[in-house]
N, C-alpha and C positions, 0 to 999 in steps of 0.2 A: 213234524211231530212235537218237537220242544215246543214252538209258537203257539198252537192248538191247546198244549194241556196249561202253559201259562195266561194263557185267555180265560179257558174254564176255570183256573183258579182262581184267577182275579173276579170274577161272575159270583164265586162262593161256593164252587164244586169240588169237591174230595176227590181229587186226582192221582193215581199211582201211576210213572214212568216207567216200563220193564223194557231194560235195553242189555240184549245179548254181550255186547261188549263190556269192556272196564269203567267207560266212560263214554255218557252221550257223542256223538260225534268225533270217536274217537278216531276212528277212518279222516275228519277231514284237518281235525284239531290237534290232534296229541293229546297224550292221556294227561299232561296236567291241564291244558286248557280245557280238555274234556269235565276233566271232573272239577274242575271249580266252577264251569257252568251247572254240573251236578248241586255240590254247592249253593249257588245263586239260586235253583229251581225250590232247591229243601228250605230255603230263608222263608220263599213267598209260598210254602204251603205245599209243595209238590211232595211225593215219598216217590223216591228214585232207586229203582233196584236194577241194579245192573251183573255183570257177568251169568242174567239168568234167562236162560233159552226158553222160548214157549212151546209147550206141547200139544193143547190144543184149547178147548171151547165148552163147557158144561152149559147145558141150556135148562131155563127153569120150566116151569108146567106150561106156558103161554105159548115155549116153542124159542123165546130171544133167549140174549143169551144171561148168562148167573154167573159166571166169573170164567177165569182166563186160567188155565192147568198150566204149572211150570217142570221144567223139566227136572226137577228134585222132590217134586209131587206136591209142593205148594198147590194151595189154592186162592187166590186171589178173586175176591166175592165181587160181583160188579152190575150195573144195571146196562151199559154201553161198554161196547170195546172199539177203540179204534185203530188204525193200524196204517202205519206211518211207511209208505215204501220207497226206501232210498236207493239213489243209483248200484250200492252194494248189500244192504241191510235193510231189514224189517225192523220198525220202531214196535210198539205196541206200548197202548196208556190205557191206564181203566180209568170209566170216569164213573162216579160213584154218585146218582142222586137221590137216595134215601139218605137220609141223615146228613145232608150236608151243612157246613156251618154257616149259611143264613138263612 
């Protein structure tokens, strides 16, 4: 999931990282290696939100989907959701192509 959404940013796509845990790969890393990869992602353009659980999927008039629902009732507006499935945990990134910065 990290690899994917720092691809799409480097490409010029308005990317947000939502990862359940305190820090990306905190299961394989530990929380400080986790989050200074966090860090590293926010340098090159990524918005990294972490300790936030997904609850589900809003979809617009077309049927795909419109953003990603959190579980503190955020809504995260989006054109694509992807979803990262790890040997223990689900990743999820939105990636954003309206308005992206190129």
């Amino acid at each position: 999931g990290c690899e994917v959404a720092a691809s799409a940013t480097q490409m010029g796509t308005e990317v947000t990282l939502i990862e359940a845990a305190a820090a990306p790969l905190e299961h394989v890393l530990g929380i400080e290696l986790g989050r200074h990869l966090a860090g590293v992602h926010e340098q090159h353009g990524v918005r990294v939100l972490t300790g936030q659980g997904v609850d589900g999927f809003d979809r617009g008039e077309s049927g795909s989907v419109s953003a990603v629902r959190l579980m503190d009732g955020t809504r995260v507006p989006c054109d694509l959701a992807v979803v990262g499935v790890g040997e223990q945990r689900f990743e999820f990134f939105v990636v954003h192509t309206t308005g992206s910065r190129r």
